[in-house]
N, CA, C and O atoms as a Maestro MAE file, in Angstrom:
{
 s_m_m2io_version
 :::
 2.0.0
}

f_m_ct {
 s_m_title
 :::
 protein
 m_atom[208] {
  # First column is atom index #
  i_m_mmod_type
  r_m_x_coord
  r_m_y_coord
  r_m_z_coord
  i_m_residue_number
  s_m_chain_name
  s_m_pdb_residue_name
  s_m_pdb_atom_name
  i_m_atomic_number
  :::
  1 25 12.652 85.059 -12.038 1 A "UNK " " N  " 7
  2 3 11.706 83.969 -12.021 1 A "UNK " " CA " 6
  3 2 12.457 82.675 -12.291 1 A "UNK " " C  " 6
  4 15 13.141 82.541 -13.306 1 A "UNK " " O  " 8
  5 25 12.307 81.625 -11.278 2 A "UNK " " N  " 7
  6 3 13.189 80.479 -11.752 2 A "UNK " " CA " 6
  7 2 12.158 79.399 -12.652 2 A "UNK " " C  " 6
  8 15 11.024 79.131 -12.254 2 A "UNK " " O  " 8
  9 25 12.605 78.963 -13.625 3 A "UNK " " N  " 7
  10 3 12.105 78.256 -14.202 3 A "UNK " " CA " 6
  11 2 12.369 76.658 -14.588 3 A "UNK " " C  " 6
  12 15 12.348 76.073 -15.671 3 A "UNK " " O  " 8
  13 25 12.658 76.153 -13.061 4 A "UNK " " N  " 7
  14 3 13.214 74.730 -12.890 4 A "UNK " " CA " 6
  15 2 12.062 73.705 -13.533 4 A "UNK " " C  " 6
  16 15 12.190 72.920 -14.473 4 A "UNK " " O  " 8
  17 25 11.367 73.869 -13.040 5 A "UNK " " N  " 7
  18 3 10.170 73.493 -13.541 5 A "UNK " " CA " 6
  19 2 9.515 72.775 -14.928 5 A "UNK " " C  " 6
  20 15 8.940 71.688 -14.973 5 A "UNK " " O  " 8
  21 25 9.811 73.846 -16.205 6 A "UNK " " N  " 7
  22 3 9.848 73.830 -17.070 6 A "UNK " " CA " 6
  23 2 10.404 72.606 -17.874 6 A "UNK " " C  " 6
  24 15 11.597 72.305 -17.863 6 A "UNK " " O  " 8
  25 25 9.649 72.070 -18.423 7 A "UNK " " N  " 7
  26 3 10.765 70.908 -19.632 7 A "UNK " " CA " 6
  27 2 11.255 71.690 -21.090 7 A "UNK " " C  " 6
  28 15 11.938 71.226 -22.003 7 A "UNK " " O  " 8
  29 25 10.841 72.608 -20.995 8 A "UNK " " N  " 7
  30 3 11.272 72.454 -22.680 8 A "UNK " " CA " 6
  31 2 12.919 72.757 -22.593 8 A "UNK " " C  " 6
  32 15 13.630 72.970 -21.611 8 A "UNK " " O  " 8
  33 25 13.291 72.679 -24.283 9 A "UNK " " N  " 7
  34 3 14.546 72.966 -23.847 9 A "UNK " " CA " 6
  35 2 15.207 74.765 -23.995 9 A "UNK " " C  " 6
  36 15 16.224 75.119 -24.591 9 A "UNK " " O  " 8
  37 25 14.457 75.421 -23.415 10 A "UNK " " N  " 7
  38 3 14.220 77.135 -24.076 10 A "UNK " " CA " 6
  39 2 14.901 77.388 -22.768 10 A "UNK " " C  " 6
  40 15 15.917 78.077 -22.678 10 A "UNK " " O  " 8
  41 25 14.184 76.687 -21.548 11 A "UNK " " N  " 7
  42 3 14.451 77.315 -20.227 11 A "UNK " " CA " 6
  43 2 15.531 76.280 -19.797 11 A "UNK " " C  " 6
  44 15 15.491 75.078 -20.060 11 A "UNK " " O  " 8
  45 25 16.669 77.039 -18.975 12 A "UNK " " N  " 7
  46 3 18.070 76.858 -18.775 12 A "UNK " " CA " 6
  47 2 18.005 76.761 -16.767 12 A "UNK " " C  " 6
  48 15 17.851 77.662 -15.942 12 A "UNK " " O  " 8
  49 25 18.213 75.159 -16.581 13 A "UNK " " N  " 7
  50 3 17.946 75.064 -14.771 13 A "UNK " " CA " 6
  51 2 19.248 75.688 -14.539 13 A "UNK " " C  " 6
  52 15 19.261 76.334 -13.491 13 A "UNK " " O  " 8
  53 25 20.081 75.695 -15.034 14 A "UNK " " N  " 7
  54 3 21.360 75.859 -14.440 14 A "UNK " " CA " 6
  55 2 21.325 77.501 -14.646 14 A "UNK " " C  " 6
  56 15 21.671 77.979 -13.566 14 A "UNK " " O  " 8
  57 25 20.999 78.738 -15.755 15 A "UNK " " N  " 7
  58 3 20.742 79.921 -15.483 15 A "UNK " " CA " 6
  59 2 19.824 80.554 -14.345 15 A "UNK " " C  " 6
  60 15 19.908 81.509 -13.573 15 A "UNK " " O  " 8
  61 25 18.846 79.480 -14.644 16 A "UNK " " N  " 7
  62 3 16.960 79.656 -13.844 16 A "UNK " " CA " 6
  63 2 16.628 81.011 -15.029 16 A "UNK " " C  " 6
  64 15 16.034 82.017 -14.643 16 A "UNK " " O  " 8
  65 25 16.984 80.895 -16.119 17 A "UNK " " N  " 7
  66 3 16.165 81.735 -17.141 17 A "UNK " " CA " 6
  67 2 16.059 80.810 -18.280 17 A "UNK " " C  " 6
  68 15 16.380 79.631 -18.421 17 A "UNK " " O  " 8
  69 25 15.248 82.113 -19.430 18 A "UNK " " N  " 7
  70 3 14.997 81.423 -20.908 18 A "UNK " " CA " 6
  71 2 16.374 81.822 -21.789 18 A "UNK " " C  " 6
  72 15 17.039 82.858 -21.781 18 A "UNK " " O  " 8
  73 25 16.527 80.578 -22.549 19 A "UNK " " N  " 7
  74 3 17.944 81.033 -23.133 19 A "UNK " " CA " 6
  75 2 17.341 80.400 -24.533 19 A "UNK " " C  " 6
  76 15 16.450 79.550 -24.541 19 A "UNK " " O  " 8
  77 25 18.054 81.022 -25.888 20 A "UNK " " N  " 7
  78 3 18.058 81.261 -27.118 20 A "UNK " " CA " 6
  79 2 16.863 81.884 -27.331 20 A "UNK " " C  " 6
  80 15 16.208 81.254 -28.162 20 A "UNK " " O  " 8
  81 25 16.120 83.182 -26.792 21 A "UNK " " N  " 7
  82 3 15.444 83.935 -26.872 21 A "UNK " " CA " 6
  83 2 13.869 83.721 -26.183 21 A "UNK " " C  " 6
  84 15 13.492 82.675 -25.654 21 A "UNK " " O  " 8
  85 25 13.074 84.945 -26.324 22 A "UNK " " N  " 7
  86 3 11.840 84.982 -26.164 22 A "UNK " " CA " 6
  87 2 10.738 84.471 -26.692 22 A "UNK " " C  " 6
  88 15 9.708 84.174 -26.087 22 A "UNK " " O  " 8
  89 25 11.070 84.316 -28.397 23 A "UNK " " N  " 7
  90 3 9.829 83.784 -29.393 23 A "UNK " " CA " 6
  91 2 9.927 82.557 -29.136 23 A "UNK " " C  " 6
  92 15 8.823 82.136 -28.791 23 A "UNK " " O  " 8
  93 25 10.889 81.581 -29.132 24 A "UNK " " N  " 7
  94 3 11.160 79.857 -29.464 24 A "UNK " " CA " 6
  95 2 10.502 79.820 -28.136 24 A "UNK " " C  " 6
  96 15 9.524 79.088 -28.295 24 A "UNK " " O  " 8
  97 25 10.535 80.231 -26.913 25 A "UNK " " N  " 7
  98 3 9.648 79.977 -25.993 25 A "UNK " " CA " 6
  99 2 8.541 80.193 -25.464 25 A "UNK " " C  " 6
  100 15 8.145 79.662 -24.427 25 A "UNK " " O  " 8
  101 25 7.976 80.952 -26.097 26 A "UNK " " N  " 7
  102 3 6.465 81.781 -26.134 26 A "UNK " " CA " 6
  103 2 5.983 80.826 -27.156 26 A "UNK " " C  " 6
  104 15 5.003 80.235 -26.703 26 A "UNK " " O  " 8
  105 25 6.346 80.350 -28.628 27 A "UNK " " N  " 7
  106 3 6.015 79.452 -29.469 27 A "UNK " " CA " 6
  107 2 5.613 77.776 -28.970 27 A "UNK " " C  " 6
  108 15 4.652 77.009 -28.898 27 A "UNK " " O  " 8
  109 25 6.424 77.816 -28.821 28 A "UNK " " N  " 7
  110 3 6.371 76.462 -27.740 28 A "UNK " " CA " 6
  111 2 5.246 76.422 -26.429 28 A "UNK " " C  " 6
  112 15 4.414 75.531 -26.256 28 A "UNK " " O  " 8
  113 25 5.419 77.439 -25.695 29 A "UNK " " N  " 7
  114 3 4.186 77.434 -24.475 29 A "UNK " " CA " 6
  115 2 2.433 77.614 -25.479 29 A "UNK " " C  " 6
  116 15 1.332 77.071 -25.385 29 A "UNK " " O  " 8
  117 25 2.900 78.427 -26.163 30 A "UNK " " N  " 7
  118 3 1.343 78.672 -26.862 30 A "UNK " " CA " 6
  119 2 0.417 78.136 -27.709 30 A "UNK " " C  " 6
  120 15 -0.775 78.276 -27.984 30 A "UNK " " O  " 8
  121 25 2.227 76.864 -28.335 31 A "UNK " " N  " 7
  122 3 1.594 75.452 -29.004 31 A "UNK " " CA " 6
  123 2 0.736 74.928 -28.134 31 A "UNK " " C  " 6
  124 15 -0.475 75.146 -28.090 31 A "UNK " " O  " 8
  125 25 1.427 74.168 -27.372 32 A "UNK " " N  " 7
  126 3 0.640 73.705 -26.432 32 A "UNK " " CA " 6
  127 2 -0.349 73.395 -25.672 32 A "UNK " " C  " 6
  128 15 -0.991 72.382 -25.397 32 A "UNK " " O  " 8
  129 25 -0.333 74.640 -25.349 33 A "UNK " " N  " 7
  130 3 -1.914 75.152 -24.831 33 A "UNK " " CA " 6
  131 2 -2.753 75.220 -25.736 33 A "UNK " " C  " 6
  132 15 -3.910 74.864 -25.512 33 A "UNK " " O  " 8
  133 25 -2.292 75.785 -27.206 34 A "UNK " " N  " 7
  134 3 -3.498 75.497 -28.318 34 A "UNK " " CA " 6
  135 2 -3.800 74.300 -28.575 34 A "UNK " " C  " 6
  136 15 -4.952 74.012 -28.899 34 A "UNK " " O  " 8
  137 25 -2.567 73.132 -28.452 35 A "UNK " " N  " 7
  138 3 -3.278 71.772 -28.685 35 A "UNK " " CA " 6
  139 2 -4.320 71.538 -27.291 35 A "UNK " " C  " 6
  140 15 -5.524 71.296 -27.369 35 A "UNK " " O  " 8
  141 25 -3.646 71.657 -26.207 36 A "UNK " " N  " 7
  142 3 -4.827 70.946 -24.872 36 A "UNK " " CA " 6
  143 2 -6.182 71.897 -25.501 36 A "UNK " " C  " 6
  144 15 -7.162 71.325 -25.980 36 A "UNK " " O  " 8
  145 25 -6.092 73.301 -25.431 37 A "UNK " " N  " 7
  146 3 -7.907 73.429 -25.966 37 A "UNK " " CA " 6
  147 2 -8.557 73.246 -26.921 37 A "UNK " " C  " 6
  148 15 -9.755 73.476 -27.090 37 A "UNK " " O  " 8
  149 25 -7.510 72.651 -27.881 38 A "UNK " " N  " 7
  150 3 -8.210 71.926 -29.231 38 A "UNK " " CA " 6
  151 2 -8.694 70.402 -28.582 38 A "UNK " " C  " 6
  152 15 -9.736 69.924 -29.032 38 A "UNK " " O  " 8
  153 25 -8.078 69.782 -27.720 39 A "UNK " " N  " 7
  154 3 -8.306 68.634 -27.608 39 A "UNK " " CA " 6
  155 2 -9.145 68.760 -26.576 39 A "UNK " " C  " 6
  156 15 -10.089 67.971 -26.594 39 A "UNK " " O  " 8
  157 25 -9.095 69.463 -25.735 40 A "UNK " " N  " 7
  158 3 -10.420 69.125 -24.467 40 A "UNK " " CA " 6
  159 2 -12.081 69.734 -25.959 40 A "UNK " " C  " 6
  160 15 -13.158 69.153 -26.093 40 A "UNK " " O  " 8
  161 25 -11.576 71.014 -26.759 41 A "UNK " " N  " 7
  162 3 -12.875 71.130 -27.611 41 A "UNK " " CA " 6
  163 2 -13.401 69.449 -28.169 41 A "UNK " " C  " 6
  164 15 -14.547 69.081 -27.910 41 A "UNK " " O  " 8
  165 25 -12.699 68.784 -28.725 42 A "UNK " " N  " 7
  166 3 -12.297 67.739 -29.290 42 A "UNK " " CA " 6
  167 2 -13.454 67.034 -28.744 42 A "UNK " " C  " 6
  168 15 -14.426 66.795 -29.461 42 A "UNK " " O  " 8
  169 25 -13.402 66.671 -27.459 43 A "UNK " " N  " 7
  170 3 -13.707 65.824 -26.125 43 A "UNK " " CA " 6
  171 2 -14.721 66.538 -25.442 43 A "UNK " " C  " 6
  172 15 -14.827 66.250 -24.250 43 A "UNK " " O  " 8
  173 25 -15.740 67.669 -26.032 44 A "UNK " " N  " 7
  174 3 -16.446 68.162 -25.241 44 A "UNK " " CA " 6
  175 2 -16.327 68.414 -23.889 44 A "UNK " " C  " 6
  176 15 -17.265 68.125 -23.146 44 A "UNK " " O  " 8
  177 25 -15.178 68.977 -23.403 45 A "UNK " " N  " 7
  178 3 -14.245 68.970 -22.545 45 A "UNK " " CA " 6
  179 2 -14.612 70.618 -21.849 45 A "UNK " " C  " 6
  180 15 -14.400 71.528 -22.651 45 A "UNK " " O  " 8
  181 25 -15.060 70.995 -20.642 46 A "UNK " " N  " 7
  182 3 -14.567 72.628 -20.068 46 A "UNK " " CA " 6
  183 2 -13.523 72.720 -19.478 46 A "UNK " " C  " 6
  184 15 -13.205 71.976 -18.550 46 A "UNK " " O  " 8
  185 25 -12.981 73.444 -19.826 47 A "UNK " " N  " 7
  186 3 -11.921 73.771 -19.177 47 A "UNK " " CA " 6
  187 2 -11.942 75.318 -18.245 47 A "UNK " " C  " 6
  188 15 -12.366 76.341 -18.782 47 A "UNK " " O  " 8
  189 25 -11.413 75.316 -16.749 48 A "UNK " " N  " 7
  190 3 -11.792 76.057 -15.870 48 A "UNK " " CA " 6
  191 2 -10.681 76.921 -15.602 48 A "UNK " " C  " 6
  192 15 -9.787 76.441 -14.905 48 A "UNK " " O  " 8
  193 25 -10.536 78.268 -16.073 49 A "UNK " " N  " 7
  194 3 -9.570 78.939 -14.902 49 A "UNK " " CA " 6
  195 2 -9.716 80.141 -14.121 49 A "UNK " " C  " 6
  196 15 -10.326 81.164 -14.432 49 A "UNK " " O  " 8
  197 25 -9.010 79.858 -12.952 50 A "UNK " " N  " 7
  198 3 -9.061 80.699 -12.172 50 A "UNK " " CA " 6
  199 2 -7.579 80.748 -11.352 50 A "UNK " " C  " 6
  200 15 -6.707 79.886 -11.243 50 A "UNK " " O  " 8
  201 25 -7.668 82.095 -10.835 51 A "UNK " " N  " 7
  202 3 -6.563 82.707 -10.597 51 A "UNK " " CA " 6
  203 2 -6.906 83.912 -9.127 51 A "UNK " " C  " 6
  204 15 -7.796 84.748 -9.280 51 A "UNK " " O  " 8
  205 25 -6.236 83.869 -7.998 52 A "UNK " " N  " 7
  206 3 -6.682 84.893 -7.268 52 A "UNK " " CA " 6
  207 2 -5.384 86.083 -7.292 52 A "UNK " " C  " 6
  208 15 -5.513 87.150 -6.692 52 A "UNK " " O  " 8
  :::
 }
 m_bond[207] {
  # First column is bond index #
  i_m_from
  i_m_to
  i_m_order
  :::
  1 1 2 1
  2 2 3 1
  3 3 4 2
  4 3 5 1
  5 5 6 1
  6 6 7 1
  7 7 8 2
  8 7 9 1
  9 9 10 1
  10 10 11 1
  11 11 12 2
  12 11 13 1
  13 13 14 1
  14 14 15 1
  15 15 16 2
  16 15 17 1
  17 17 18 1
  18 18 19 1
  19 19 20 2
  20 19 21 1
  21 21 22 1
  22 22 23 1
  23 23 24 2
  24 23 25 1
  25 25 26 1
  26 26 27 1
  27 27 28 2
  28 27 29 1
  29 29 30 1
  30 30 31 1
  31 31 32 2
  32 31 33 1
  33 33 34 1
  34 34 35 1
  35 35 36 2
  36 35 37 1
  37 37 38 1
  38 38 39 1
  39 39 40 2
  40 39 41 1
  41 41 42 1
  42 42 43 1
  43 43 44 2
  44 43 45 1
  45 45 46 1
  46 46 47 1
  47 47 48 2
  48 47 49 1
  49 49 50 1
  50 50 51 1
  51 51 52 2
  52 51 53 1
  53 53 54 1
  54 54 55 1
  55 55 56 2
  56 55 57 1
  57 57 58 1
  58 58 59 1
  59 59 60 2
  60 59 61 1
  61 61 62 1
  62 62 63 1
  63 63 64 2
  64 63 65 1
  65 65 66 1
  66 66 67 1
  67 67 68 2
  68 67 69 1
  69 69 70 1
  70 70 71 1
  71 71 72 2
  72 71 73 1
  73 73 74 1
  74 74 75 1
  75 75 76 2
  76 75 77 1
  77 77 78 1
  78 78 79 1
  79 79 80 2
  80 79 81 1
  81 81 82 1
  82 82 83 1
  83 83 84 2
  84 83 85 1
  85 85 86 1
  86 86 87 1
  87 87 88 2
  88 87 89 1
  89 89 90 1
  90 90 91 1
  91 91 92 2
  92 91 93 1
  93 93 94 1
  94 94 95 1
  95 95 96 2
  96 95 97 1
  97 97 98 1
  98 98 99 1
  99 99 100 2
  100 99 101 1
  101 101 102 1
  102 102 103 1
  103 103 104 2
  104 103 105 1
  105 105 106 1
  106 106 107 1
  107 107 108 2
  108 107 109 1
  109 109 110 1
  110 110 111 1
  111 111 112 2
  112 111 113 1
  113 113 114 1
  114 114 115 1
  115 115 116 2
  116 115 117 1
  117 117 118 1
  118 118 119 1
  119 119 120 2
  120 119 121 1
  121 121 122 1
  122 122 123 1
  123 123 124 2
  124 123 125 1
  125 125 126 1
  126 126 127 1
  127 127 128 2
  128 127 129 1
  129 129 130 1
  130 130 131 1
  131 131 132 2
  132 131 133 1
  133 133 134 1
  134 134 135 1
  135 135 136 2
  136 135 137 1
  137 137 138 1
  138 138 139 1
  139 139 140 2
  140 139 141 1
  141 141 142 1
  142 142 143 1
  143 143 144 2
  144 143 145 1
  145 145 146 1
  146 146 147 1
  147 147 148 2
  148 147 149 1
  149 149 150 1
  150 150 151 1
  151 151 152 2
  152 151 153 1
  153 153 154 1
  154 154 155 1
  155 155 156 2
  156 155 157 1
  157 157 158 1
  158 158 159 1
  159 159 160 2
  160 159 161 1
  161 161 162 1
  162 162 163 1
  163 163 164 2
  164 163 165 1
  165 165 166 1
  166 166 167 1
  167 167 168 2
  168 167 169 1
  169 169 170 1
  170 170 171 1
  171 171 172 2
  172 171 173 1
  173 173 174 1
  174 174 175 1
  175 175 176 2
  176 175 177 1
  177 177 178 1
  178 178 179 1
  179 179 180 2
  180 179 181 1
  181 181 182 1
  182 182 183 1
  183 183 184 2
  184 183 185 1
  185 185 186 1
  186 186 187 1
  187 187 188 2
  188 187 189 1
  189 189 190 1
  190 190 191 1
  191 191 192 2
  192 191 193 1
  193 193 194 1
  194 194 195 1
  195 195 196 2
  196 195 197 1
  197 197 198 1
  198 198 199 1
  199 199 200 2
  200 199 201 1
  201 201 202 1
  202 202 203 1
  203 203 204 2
  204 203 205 1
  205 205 206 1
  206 206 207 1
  207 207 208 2
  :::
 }
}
């Protein structure tokens, strides 16, 4: 999976993987996302997903 994409600094463009492990980057993605659905809750905000 290439992960060019990515900003944090977990994922490596020049490998196209996650480097200094699995948790520091699962920690980081899951912050995240807990702040945006704290903040759309925040903001009476729905948030929609879908996936096919």
């Amino acid at each position: 999976m290439s992960l060019k994409w990515c900003p944090c600094p977990h994922c490596s463009t020049r490998s196209g993987g996650i480097t200094g492990g699995l948790r520091p980057y699962l920690l980081e993605h899951f912050d995240a996302l807990r702040g945006f659905y704290a903040d759309a809750a925040e903001r009476h905000l729905v948030v929609v997903l879908w996936w096919d």
